[in-house]
N, C-alpha and C positions, 0 to 999 in steps of 0.2 A: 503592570496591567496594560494590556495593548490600548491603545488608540482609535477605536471604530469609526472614527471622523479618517483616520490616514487613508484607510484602503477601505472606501465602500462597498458593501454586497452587491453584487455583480452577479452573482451565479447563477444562471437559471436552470430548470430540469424540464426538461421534454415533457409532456405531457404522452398516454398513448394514444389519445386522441387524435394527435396531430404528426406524434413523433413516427419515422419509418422504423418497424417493427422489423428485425434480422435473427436471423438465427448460426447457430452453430452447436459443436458439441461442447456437452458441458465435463468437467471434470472436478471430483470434491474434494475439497481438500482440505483434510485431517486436524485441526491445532495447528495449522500454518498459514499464513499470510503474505500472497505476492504483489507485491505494490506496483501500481506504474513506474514508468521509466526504470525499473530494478529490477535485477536478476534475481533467483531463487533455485537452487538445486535440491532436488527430494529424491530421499529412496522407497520407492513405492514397491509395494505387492502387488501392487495392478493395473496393467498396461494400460496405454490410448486406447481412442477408440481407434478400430482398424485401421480407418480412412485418414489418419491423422500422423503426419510423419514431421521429422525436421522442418523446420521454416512453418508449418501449418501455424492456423490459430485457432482458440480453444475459449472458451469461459471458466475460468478456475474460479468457484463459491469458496471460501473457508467455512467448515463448520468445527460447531463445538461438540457434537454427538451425533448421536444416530438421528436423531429426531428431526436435524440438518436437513438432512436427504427427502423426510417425508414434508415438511413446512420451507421450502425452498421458494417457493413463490413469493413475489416480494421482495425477495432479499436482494441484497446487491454482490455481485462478483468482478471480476476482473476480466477485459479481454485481455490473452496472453497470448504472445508467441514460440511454439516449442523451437527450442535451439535446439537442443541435442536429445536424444533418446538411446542409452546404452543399458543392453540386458546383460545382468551380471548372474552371479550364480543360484540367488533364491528371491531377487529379486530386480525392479527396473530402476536403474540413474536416470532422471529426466531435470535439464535443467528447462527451464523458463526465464524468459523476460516480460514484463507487466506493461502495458499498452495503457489500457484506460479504464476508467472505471465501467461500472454498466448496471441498469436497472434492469433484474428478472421478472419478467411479465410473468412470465410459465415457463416449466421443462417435463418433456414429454418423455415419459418412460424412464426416467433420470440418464436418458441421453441425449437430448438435444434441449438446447434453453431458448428460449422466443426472446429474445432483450432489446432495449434502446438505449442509446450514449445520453450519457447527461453533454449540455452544452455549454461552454464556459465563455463568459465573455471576457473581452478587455478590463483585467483587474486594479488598471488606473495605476496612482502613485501607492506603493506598497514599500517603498525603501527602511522606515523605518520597523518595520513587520520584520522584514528580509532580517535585517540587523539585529533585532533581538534573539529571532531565530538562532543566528550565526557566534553569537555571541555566548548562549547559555550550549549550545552543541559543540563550541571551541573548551569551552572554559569543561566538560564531561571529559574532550578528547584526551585534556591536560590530565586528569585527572585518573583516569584508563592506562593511558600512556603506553599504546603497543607500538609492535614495527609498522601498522599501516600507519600510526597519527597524523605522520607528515602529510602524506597521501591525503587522507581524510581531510585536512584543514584546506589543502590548496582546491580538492573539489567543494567544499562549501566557497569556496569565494569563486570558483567557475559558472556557479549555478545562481543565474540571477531571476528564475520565474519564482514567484510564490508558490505555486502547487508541486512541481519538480521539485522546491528544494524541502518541503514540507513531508514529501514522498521519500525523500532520500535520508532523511533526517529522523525519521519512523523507520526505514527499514534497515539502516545500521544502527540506531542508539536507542531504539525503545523493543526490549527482547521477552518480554511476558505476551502470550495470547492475548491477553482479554483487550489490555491495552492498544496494540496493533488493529485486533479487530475492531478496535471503537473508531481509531484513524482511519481505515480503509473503508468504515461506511458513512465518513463524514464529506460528503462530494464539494462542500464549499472550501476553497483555499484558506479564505479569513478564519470562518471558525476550525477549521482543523489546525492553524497555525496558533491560535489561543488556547485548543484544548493542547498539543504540542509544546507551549511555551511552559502550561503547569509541571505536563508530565516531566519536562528535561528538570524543573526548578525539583521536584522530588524525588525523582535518581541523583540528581547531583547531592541531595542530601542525604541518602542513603548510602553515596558512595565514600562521604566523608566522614560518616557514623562509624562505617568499617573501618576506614585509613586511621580514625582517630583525628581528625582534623576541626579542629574550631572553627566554629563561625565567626 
């Protein structure tokens, strides 16, 4: 069980009160989840908007259904940046990369989103957080055991913020929707690296269940 004395809550969220209100276009997106600092590639049936090419930036919301679309307000998305947009034969390849999180005030027309950045402070001493992290997403890597593991393990020790590595750590080893989606509407680093720390302890049990592995 984590430590709440090690890393104090720090986080705080804009109020819109007070916070500058920005807009862009928004774009929904389906049963999938682009996390800050991480890339994501989809195959969509349906373009950007017009005005939005390579390098642009966009608001990606994930939804769960239709209903996504019409109760959007409130919800939290992602600023994203498109990298690439390639049209293929019945449909579009668009990769992204995930900037920051963001709170939707409104989206107009389900094309444009009115949002504000949450703002994060100095997360203080978090080392032994980092480490538990590091520790239960090595011991998954082990356990998986593909051609990137190697890869995989030396970027967990690259990454030394709390939230980057919280981000990074959800969007290659926790692969169910609901889950992801529970992560990317959690804007505090602390508790998303707690709710984070249960979710790796119950994949790793499930992946030993299959392997046949005792505890």
């Amino acid at each position: 069980m984590l430590d709440r004395k090690i890393c104090p809550r720090n986080f705080s969220i804009m109020s819109s009160a007070t916070s500058e209100i920005m807009h862009l276009p928004v774009f929904f997106l389906y049963r999938r989840v682009v996390f800050p600092f991480c890339p994501l590639e989809i195959k969509s049936a349906n373009p950007l908007p017009e005005d939005i090419g390579e390098g642009g930036e966009i608001i990606v919301v994930p939804v769960k259904n239709m209903m996504g679309l019409v109760f959007s307000r409130g919800s939290m998305g992602v600023r994203t940046q498109v990298l690439s947009v390639v049209r293929e034969a019945d449909h579009y390849r668009i990769k992204f990369q995930g900037i920051r999180r963001v709170h939707i005030k409104k989206v107009r027309s389900l094309k444009t989103a009115e949002f504000y950045e949450f703002l994060q402070e100095d997360e203080g001493e978090c080392r032994d957080v980092l480490e538990q992290l590091r520790k239960k997403a090595q011991e998954l890597i082990f356990l998986i055991n593909t051609d990137t593991s190697d890869r995989l393990i030396r970027l967990l020790e690259y990454i030394v913020d709390l939230s980057q590595l919280t981000d990074f750590i959800a969007n290659y080893f926790v692969l169910d929707f609901p889950r992801r989606l529970k992560l990317m509407k959690t804007p505090s680093p602390e508790r998303r690296a707690q709710l984070l720390v249960k979710m790796l302890v119950d994949i790793i049990v499930q992946y030993k269940r299959k392997k046949g592995i005792s505890e």
